[in-house]
C-alpha positions as CSV (number, residue, x, y, z in Angstrom):
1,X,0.0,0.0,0.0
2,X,1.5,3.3,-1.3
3,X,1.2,6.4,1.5
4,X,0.0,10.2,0.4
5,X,0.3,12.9,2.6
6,X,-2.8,15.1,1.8
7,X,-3.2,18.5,3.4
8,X,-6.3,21.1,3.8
9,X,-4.8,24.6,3.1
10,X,-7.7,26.4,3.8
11,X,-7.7,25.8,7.7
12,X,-5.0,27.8,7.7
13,X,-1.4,27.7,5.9
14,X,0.9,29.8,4.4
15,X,2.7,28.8,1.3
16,X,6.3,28.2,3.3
17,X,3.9,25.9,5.7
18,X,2.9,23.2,2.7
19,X,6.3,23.9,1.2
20,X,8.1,22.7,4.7
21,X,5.2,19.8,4.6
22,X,6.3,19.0,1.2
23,X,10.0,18.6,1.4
24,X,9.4,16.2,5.0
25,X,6.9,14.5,2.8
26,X,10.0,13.8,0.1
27,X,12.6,13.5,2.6
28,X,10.6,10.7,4.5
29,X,9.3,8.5,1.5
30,X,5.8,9.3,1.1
31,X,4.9,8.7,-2.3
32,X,3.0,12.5,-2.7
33,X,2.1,15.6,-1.4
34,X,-1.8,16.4,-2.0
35,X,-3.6,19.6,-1.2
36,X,-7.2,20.2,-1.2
37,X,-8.8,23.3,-3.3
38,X,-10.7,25.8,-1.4
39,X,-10.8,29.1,-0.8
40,X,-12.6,29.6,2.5
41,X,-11.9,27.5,6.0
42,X,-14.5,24.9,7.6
43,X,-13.4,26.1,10.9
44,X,-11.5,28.5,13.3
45,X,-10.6,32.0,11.5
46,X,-8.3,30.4,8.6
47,X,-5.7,32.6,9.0
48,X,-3.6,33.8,7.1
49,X,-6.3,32.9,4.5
50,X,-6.1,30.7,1.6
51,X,-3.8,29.7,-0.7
52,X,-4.6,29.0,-4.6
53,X,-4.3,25.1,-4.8
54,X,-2.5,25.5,-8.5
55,X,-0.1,28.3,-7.7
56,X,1.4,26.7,-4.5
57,X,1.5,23.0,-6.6
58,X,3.5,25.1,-9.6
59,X,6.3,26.5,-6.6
60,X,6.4,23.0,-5.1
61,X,6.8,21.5,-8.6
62,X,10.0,23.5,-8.4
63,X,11.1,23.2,-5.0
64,X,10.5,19.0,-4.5
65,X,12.3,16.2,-6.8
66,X,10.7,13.2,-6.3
67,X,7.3,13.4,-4.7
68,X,3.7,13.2,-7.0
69,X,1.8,16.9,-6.5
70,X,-2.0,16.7,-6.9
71,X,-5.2,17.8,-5.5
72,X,-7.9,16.3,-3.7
73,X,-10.0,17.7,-5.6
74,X,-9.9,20.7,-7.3
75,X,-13.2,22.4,-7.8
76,X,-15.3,22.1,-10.7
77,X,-16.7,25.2,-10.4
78,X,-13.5,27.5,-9.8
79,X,-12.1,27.0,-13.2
80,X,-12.7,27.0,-16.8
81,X,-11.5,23.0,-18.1
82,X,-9.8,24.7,-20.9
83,X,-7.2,27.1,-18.7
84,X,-7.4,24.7,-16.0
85,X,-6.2,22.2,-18.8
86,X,-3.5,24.6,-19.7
87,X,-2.1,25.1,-16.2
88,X,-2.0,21.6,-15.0
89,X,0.2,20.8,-18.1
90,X,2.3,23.8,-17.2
91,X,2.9,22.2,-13.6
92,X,3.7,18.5,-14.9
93,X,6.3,20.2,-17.3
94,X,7.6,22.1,-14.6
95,X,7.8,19.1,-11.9
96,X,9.3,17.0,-14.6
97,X,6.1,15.0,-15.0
98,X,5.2,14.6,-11.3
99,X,1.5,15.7,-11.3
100,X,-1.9,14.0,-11.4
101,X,-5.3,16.0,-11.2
102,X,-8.0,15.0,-8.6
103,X,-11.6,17.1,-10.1
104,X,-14.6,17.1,-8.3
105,X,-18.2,18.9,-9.1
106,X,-17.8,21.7,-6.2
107,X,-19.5,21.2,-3.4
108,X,-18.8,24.1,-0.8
109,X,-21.5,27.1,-1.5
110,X,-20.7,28.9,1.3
111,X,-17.0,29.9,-0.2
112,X,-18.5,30.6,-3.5
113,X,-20.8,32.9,-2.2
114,X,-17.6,34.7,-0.3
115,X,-15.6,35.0,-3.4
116,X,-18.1,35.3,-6.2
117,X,-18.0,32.1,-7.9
118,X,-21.1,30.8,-9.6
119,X,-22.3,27.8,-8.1
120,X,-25.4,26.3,-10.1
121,X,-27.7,23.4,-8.6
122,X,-26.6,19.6,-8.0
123,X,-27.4,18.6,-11.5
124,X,-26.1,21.2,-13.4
125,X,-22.5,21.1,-11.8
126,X,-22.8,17.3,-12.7
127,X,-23.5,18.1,-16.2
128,X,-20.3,20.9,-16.0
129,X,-18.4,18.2,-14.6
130,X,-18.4,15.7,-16.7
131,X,-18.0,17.9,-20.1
132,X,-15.3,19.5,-18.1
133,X,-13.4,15.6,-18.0
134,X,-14.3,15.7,-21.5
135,X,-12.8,18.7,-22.7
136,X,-9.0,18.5,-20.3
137,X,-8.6,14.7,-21.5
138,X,-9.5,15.8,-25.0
139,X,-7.0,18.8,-25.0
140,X,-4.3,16.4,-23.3
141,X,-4.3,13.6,-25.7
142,X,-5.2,15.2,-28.9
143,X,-1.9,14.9,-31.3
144,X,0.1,17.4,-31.7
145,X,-0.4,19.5,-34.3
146,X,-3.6,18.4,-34.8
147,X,-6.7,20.7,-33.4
148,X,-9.5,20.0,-30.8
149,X,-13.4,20.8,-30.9
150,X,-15.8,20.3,-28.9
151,X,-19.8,21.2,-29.2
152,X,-21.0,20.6,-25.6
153,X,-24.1,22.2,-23.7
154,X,-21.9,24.1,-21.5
155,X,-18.5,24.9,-22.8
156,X,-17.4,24.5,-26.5
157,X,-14.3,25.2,-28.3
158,X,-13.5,25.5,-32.1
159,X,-9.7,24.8,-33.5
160,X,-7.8,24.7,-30.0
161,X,-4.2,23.9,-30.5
162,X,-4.8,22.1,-27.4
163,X,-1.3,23.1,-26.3
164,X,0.6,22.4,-24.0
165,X,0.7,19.2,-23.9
166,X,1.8,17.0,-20.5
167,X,5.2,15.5,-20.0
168,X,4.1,12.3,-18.9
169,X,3.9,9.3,-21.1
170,X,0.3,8.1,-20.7
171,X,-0.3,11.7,-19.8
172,X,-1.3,13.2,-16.6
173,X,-3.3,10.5,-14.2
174,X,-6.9,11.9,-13.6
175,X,-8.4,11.0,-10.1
176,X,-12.4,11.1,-9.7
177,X,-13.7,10.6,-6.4
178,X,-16.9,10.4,-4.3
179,X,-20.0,8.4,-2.9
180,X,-22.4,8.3,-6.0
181,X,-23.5,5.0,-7.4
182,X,-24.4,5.7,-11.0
183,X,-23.0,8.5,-12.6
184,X,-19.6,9.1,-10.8
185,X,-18.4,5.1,-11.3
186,X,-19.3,6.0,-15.1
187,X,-17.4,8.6,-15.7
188,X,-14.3,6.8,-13.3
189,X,-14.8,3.9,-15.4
190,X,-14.3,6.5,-19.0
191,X,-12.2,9.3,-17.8
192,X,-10.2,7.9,-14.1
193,X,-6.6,6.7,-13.5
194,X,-7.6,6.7,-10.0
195,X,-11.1,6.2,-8.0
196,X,-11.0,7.7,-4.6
197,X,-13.2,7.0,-1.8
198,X,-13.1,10.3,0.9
199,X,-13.7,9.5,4.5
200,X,-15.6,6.2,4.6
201,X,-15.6,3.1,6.7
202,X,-13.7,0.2,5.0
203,X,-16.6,-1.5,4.6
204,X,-18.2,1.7,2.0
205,X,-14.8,1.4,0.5
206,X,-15.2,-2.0,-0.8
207,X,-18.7,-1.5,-1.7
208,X,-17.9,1.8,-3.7
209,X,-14.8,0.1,-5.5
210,X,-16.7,-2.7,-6.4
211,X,-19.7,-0.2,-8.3
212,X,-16.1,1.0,-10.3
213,X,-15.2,-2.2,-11.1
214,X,-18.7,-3.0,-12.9
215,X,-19.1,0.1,-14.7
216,X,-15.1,-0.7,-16.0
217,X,-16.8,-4.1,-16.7
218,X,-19.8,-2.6,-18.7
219,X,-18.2,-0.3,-20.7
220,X,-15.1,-2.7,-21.8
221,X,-12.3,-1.8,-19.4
222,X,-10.1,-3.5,-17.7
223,X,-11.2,-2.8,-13.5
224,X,-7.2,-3.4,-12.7
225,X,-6.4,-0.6,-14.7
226,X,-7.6,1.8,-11.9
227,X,-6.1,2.4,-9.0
228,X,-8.1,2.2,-6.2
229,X,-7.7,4.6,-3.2
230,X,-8.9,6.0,0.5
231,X,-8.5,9.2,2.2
232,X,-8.7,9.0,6.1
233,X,-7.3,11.8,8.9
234,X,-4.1,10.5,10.5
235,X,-3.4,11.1,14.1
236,X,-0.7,9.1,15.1
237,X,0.8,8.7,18.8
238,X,3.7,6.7,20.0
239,X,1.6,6.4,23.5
240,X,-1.6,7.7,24.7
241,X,-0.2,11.0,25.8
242,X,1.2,11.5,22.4
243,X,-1.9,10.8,20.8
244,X,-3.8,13.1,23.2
245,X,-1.7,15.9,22.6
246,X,-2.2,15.7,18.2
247,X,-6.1,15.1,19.0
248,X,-6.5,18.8,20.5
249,X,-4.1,20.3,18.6
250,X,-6.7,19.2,15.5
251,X,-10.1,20.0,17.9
252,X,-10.6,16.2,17.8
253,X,-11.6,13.8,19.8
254,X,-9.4,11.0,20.2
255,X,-12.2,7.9,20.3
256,X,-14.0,9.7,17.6
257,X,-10.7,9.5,16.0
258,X,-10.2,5.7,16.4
259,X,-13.6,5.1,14.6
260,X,-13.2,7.2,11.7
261,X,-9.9,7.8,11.0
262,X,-6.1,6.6,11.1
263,X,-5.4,6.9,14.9
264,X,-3.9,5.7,17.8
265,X,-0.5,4.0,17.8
266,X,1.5,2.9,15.6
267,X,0.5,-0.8,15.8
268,X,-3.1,0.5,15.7
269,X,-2.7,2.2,12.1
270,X,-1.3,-0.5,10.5
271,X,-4.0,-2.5,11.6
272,X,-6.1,0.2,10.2
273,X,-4.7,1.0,6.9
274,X,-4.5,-3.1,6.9
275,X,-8.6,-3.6,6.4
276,X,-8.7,-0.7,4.0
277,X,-5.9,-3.0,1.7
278,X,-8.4,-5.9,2.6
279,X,-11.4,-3.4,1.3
280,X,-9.2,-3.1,-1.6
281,X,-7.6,0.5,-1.0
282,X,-4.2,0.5,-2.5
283,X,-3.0,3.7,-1.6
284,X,-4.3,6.2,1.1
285,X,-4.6,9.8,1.5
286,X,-3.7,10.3,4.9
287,X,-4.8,14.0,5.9
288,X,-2.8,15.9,7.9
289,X,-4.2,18.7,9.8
290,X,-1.7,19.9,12.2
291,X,0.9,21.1,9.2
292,X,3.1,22.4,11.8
293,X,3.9,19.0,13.5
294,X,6.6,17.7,11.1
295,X,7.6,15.2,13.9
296,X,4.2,13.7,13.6
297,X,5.1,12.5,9.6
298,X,8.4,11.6,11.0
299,X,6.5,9.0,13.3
300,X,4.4,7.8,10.5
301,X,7.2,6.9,7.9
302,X,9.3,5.2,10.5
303,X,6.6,3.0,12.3
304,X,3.7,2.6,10.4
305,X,4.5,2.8,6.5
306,X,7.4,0.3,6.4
307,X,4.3,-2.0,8.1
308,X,2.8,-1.9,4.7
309,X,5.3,-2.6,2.1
């Protein structure tokens, strides 16, 4: 089971903060840095305010070596797929082919009522969406030279160079995520390099990965050509009063913890992270809220991932 560390920005992080997250994440053998994409906090007063999620990955494209950079997820609604298209290539060239994409519909109104950002009903951000995977893939693996179209409901484009392209052969991995049962394991099943499940029993994980796998099934895929992946808080102590300590510093609670996330000690997380491999999970997204507890990744390389290799 591969390890991501997988941050939330918005609670409240300057750009030095992810970047000193970052380089522990590289210089302990995670396998990625992830950030989320939002622009307003869920909680407490978010200072210094947020961070773009795209900017930041562009420094840290320049500032890492080996880690993956992605997001978990970026935001539908905050971007037009065809610039969006054009500045996740940018980053891949930049991090030498290090970057994968993790899109969602949207899903916070609250933040796009504090900065302005349209946010239409359920169905029509659905309907975005899924022209929006359309229109990047389209732009990414169109040949070059060659032009792109596209005549959809919501966005259209006439003679694109579809430039520039992505570094990586294969080109940039595409992770779609979520709970739905019908239309989300579609589009995972036409459009995903990754399925991600966010915040779920192990249990919901299996059941989730196994509506993927059918809808790979139905429409001709191979199912083992996803990857299959969690995301789960980490809050790791190497005894009780360690564990304590990392609870409050998040505004956690530490047995709420142990039933919903990655917690306790080390022994306890590996058997954790071990029923989400049984589930099927082959990676997780462990998120990390306290970004200014370095020791705590530290902790976790050294006595819980080498449990998983």
């Amino acid at each position: 089971m591969q390890l991501r560390i997988f941050t939330e920005p918005q609670m409240g992080a300057t750009y030095d903060d992810l970047l000193a997250v970052a380089r522990r994440t590289e210089e302990t053998g995670f396998d990625a840095f992830f950030r989320s994409d939002h622009y307003l906090t869920m909680g407490g007063d978010g200072l210094p305010g947020p961070t773009d999620a795209w900017i930041t990955l562009a420094g840290l494209a320049r500032e890492t070596s080996r880690v993956r950079l992605g997001t978990l997820m970026t935001a539908g609604t905050f971007r037009l797929p065809g610039p969006l298209a054009i500045s996740v290539a940018q980053v891949d060239r930049m991090s030498g082919g290090r970057v994968e994409l993790g899109i969602g519909l949207g899903w916070f109104e609250q933040e796009h009522s504090a900065y302005g950002i349209p946010f239409p009903p359920l169905g029509e951000r659905f309907d975005r969406y899924e022209e929006q995977l359309a229109v990047i893939t389209g732009l990414w693996n169109t040949p070059l030279g060659e032009s792109f179209d596209f005549d959809g409901r919501h966005y259209q484009l006439a003679g694109s160079p579809a430039l520039p392209k992505p570094v990586q052969d294969g080109g940039i991995p595409v992770l779609i995520g979520g709970r739905g049962k019908q239309r989300t394991p579609r589009l995972a099943a036409r459009y995903a390099a990754e399925f991600n499940v966010p915040f779920m029993a192990a249990e919901e994980n299996a059941r989730l990965f196994a509506g993927v796998r059918e809808a790979c099934e139905e429409t001709g895929r191979d199912p083992s050509s996803l990857v299959y992946s969690s995301a789960l808080v980490v809050c790791v102590g190497k005894d009780e009063a360690e564990l304590a300590r990392r609870a409050a510093a998040i505004g956690r609670d530490v047995d709420e913890l142990r039933r919903h996330g990655v917690a306790g000690t080390p022994a306890e997380a590996v058997d954790v992270l071990g029923r989400y491999a049984e589930a099927g999970a082959q990676r997780v997204y462990l998120q990390v809220l306290d970004l200014a507890d370095l020791d705590h990744l530290d902790l976790v390389a050294g006595e819980v991932a080498p449990q998983l290799r």
